[in-house]
C-alpha positions as semicolon CSV with decimal commas, in nm:
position;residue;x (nm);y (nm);z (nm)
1;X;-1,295;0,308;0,926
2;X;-1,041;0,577;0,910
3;X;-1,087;0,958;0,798
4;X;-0,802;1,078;0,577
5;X;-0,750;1,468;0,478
6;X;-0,678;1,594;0,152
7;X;-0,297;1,625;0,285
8;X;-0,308;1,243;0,300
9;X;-0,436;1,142;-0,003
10;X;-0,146;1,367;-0,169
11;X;0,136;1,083;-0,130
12;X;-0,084;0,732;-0,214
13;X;0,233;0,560;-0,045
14;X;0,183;0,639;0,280
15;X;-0,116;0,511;0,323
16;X;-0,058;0,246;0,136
17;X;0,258;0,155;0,350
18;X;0,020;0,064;0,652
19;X;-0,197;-0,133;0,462
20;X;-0,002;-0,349;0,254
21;X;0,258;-0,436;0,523
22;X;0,106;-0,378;0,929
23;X;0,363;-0,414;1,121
24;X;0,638;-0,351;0,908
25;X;0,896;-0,088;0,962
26;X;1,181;0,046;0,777
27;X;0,983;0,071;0,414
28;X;1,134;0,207;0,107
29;X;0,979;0,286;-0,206
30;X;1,097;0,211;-0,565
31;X;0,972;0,240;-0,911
32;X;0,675;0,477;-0,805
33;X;0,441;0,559;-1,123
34;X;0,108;0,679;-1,221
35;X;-0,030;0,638;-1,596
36;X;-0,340;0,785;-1,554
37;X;-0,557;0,726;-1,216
38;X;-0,357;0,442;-1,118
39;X;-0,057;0,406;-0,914
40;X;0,179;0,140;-0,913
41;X;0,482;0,095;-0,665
42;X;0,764;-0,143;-0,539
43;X;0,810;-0,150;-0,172
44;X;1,106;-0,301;0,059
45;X;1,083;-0,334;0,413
46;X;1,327;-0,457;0,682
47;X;1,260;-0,490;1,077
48;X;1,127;-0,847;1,182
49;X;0,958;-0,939;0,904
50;X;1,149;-0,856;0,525
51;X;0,903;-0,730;0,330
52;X;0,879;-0,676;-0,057
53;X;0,570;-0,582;-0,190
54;X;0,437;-0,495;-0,562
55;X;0,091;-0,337;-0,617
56;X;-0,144;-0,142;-0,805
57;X;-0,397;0,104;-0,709
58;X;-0,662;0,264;-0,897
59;X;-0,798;0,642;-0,821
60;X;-1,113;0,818;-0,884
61;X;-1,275;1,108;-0,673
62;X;-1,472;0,918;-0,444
63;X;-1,295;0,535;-0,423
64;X;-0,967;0,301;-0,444
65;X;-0,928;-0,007;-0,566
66;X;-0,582;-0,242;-0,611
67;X;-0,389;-0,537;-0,552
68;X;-0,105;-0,579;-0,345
69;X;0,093;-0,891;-0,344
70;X;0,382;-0,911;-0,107
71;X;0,656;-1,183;0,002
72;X;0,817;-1,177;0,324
73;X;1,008;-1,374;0,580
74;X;0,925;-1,460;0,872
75;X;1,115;-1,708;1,104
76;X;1,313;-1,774;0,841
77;X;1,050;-1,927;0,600
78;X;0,921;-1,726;0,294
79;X;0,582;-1,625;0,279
80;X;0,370;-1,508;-0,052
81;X;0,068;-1,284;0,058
82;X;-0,182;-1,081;-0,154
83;X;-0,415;-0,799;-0,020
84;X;-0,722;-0,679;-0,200
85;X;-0,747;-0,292;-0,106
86;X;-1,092;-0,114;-0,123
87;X;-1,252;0,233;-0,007
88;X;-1,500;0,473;-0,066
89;X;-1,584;0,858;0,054
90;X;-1,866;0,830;0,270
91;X;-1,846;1,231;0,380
92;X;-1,648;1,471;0,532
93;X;-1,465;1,362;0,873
């Protein structure tokens, strides 16, 4: 569980950073948008695993819901992930 403020929940891809790609460093959004409660975004990371992720993420008041499929490569072989990304205000922190 982790308690975010209102500060956080002002740039979605920040927190999404950490969840899409743990462990990743170096990350560099692209082709940031919102059309209506949902954000969508393009992310590159380098460090020792190269990262590029795609996702979309769904608002309301009190939850978040999205996709995030990502490929990256580590040890030199290409790997094809996808992350299901889910929460819900349960109360102040």
């Amino acid at each position: 569980m982790q308690c975010l403020s209102a500060a956080d929940t002002k740039d979605p891809s920040a927190l999404l950073g950490g969840m899409s790609s743990p462990g990743a460093s170096g990350c560099t959004y692209s082709n940031k948008t919102y059309s209506g409660n949902t954000f969508r975004f393009s992310m590159q990371c380098s460090g020792s695993f190269a990262i590029q992720s795609q996702g979309a993420v769904s608002f309301t008041a009190d939850s978040m819901n999205g996709t995030i499929t990502a490929t990256a490569d580590v040890g030199g072989r290409k790997t094809e992930l996808s992350n299901k990304v889910s929460a819900r205000r349960i109360g102040g922190c």
